[in-house]
N, C-alpha and C positions, 0 to 999 in steps of 0.2 A: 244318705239323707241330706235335702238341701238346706242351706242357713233357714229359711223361710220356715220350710217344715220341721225344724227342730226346733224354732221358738213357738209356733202352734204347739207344739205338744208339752211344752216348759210349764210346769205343774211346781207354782213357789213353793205353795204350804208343805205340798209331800217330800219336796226337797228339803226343806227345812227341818222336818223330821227326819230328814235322814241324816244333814248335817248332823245335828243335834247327837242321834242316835249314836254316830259313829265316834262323836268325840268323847262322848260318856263313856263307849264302849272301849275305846281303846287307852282313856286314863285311867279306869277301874284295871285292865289289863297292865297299866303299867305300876300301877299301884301295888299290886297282887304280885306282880313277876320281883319288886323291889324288896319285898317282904318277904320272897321265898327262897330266900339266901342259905338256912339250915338246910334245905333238902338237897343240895348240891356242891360237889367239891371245890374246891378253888381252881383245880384242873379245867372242873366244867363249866366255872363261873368265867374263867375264861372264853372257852368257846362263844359261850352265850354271848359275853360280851362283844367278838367278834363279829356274831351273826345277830346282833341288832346293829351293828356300827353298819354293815351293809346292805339292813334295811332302810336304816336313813338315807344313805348313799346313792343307791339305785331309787327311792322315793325323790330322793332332789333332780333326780335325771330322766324319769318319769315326768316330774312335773312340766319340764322342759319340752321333751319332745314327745313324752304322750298327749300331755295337755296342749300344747303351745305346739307341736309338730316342728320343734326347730331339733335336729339333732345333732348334738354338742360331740364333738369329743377335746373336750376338755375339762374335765372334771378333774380330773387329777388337780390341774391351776386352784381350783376353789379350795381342794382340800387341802394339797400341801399349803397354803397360804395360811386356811387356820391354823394349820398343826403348828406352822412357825412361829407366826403372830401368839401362839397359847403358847408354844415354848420359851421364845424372847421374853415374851412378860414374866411367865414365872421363872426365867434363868438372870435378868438383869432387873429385877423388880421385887420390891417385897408382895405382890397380888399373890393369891391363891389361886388355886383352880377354879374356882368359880368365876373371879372377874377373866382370868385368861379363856374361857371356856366361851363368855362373852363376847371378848375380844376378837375371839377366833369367828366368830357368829358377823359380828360387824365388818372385818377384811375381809370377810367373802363377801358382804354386800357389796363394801364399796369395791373391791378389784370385779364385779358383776355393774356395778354403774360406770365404772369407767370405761370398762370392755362395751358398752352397748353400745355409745357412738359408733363406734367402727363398724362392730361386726351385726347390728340388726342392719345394717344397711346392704346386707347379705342375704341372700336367700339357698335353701336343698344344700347340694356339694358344695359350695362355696362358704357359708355358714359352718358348716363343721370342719372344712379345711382351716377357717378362720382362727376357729379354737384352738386346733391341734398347735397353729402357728404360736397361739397365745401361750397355750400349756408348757410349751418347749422353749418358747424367751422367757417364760418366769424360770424357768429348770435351770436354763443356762445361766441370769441371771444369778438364782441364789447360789452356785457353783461356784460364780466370782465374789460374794459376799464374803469379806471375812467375819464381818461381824455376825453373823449369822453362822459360822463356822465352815464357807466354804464347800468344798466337795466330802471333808471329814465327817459334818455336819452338829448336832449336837445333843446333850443330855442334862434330861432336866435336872436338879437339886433332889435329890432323895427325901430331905426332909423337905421338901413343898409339894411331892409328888402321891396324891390320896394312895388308899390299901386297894388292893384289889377287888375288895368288897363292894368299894364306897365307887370304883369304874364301874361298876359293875350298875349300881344303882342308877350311878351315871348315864350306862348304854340307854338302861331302860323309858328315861327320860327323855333321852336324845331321839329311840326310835319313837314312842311315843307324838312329841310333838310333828317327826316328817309325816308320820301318819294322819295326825290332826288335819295339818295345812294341807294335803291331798285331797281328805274328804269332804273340807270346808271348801277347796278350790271346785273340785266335783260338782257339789251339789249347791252351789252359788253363783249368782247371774252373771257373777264376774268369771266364775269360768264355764259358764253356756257362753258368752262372748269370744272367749278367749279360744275355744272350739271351734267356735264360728269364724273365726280366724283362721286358726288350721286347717278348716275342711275348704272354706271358698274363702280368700280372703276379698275377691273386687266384690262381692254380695253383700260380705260383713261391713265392709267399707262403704257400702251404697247402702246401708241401713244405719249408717251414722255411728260405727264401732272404728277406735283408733287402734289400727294395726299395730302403732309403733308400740302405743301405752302398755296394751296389753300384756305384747314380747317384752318390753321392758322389764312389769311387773314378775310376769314369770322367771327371767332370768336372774332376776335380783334374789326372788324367794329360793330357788332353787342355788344360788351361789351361796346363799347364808345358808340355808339346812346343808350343804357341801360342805364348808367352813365350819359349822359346827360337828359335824364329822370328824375331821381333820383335827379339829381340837380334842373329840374325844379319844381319837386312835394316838394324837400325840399322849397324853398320859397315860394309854395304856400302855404304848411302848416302851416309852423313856428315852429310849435314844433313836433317834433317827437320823439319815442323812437326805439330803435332796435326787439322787437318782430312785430311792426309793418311795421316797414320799411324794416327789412330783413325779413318779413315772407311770408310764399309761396302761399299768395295770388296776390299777382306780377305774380308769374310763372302762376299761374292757368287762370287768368284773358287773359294774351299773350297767352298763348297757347287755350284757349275755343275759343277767339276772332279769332285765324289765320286761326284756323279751320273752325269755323264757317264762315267765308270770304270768304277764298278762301286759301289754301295755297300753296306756292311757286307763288302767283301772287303777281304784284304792287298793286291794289285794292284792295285788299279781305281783310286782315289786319285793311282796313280802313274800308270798310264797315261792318265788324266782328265787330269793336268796337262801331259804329255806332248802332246794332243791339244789341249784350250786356249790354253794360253801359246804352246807351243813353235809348231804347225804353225798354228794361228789368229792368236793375237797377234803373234805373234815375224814369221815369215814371211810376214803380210799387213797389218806396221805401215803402208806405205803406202797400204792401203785403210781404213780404220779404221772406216769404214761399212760397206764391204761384212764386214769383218770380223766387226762385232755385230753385223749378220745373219744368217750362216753359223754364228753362236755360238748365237744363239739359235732357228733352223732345228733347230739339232742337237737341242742341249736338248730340244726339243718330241717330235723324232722320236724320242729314246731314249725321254722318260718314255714317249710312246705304243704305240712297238714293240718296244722293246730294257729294258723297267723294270729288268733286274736289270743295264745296264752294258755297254758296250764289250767288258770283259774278259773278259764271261760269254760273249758273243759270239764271240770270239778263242779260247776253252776249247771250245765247241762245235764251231766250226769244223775247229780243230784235230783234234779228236777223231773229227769225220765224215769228216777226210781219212785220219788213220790206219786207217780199220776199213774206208775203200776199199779203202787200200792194201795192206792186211794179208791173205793169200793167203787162201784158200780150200779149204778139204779136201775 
């Protein structure tokens, strides 16, 4: 569809209810998942925790190159950076987890404002070769930090470090708002522009949309929801080091998951990671090989036959069950 004929069809009010709809929808959800702490172990309150840390995760890499079509791989850079920036404060600081949780939220904006100069001046291969560059001098970097602990890395204060409960409540927050900011981006003229961008940018640009502003914005939003990730996996963890916390198994994970989803949708992302972590990784950790097979089986099969996602899938389906079902005059 061309920029032209997507803004014809740009329907505020209904988008607005949809905005609306989806952020009611998905803080009642996180409401509900926060208070549902008795029905599940601490075993599983783990998990869970795990699998909304990677709905955020994949939702900030989405936002990027589903919305904004720029594709990153540097994600890991946004995330180990919160996790750090949340560790140092609460390991050399009297803050809590809450302001380092912050904290973590803000170095991934500004290490996302600094990165733009350079790398939106980038465009396709070169753009995500850009990242990876990025990703890998912050790796190496905190390597040589000793304040930062080096290649040993570090561990937070036990008694500064919440229960597994209260991560728990934590995830539910964290995935909560990347979900918000997706469906607020979705279905607001800021991100019908920002689309418009991705699909024809010299169109979007000859109808008076700032190429740069736009990528900018996205990269910013998407480095803080990354950042706030990265803060929340740091207190799940406690200890981490920088090979694994900057390494590119973050990017690999967000980007398999967004694809395998749905990308450029609200849902996909989530059900991506749903479908990765949860039913691949989670429930086939004893096969670990067969497991990166079936992961990347899938992968192939979607890009080949399913290119818009799982969840496009799942909307289809749905939909060709209903107009069975649906009587006939």
């Amino acid at each position: 569809m061309s920029v032209v004929s997507r803004w014809d069809h740009w329907d505020p009010t209904r988008n607005r209810r949809r905005a609306l709809g989806g952020t009611v929808l998905f803080a009642v959800l996180a409401i509900v998942f926060a208070n549902s702490i008795s029905l599940f172990t601490l075993a599983q309150l783990s998990v869970l925790t795990s699998l909304l840390s990677f709905v955020a995760l994949a939702q900030s890499w989405n936002i990027l190159a589903g919305f904004a079509g720029q594709v990153s791989l540097g994600t890991s850079a946004f995330v180990g950076s919160g996790a750090y920036a949340a560790g140092l404060l609460m390991l050399h600081t009297d803050v809590g987890f809450g302001p380092a949780m912050a904290g973590a939220t803000a170095t991934g904006v500004v290490l996302a404002a600094v990165l733009a100069l350079p790398l939106l001046r980038l465009r396709g291969d070169y753009f995500a070769v850009g990242t990876l560059a990025a990703a890998l001098a912050l790796q190496a970097w905190i390597i040589n930090w000793d304040f930062a602990g080096g290649s040993t890395g570090i561990s937070l204060p036990l008694s500064a470090a919440p229960t597994p409960v209260v991560v728990f409540q934590l995830s539910c927050l964290v995935a909560a708002v990347a979900m918000i900011a997706a469906c607020l981006i979705r279905y607001s003229s800021f991100g019908n522009r920002l689309r418009a961008v991705r699909d024809n940018e010299a169109a979007a640009v000859g109808l008076g949309v700032s190429a740069f502003r736009h990528r900018l914005a996205a990269l910013v939003i998407s480095g803080g929801l990354a950042g706030l990730a990265g803060g929340l996996l740091a207190v799940q963890q406690i200890s981490f080091e920088p090979t694994g916390m900057l390494g590119m198994g973050w990017t690999v994970n967000a980007l398999v998951m967004t694809i395998v989803g749905g990308i450029g949708t609200v849902f996909g992302p989530a059900v991506g990671a749903i479908i990765v972590y949860y039913l691949l990784t989670e429930k086939l950790q004893d096969y670990e090989t067969l497991s990166i097979v079936i992961e990347g089986a899938l992968l192939v099969l979607v890009v080949r036959f399913a290119p818009q996602g799982v969840w496009a899938l799942m909307v289809r389906g749905l939909r060709f069950l209903v107009g069975r079902l649906r009587p006939t005059s």
